[in-house]
C-alpha positions in Angstrom: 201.0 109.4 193.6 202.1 110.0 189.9 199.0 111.9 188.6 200.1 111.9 185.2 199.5 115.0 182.7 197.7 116.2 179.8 200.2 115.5 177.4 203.1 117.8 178.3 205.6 117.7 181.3 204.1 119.5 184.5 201.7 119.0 186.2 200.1 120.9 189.7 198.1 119.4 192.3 195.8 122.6 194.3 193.6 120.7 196.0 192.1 117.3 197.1 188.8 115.8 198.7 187.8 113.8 200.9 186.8 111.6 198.2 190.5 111.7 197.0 189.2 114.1 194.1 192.4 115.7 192.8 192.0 119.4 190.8 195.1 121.3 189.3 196.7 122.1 186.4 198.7 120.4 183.7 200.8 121.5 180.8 199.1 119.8 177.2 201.0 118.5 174.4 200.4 121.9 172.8 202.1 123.4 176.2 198.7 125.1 177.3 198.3 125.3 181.2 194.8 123.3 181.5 192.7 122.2 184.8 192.1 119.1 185.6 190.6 116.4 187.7 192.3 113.6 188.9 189.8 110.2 190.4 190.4 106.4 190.3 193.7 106.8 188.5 193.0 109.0 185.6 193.7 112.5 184.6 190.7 114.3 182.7 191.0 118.1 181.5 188.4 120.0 182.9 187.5 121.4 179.3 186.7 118.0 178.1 183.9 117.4 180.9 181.9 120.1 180.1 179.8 120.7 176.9 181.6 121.8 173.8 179.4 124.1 173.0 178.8 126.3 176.2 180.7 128.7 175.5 183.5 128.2 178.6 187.1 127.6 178.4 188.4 126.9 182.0 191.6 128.6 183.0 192.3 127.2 186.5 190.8 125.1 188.8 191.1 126.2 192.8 189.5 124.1 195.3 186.9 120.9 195.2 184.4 120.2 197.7 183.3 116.8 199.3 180.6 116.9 196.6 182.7 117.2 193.7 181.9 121.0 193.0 184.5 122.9 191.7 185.6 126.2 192.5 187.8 127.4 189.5 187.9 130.5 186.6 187.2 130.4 182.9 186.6 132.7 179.6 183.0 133.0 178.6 182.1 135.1 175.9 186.1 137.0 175.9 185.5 137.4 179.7 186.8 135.9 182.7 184.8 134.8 185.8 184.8 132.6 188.6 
């Protein structure tokens, strides 16, 4: 299955449910390495599903559970966690 990108050339499946939930990472237009999440057809960047103003830029995204949780790292604050 073409999963599409965020804009630039590559893109890296890590990890699928049971649910067909797809996480990895894509190359953006700006060639940044983003996560994503992949379900019914359409590519999303992690970044963009979570409020703008928490304070979190995701890195990576790992593994996804049959629930849709996410196991992945980010920058909060200048420092990275899981």
């Amino acid at each position: 299955v073409d999963l599409g990108t965020l804009g630039g050339d590559q893109t890296w499946a890590d990890a699928i449910n049971d649910a067909g939930q797809v996480i990895g990472r894509s190359i953006t237009a700006k060639s940044e390495n983003h996560p994503f999440l992949w379900e019914n057809g359409v590519i999303s960047d992690l970044n963009s599903l979570i409020s703008a103003d928490s304070g979190w830029l995701l890195s990576s995204a790992h593994r996804i559970n049959k629930l849709g949780q996410i196991l992945g790292t980010g920058y909060i604050n200048g420092q990275q966690h899981a």
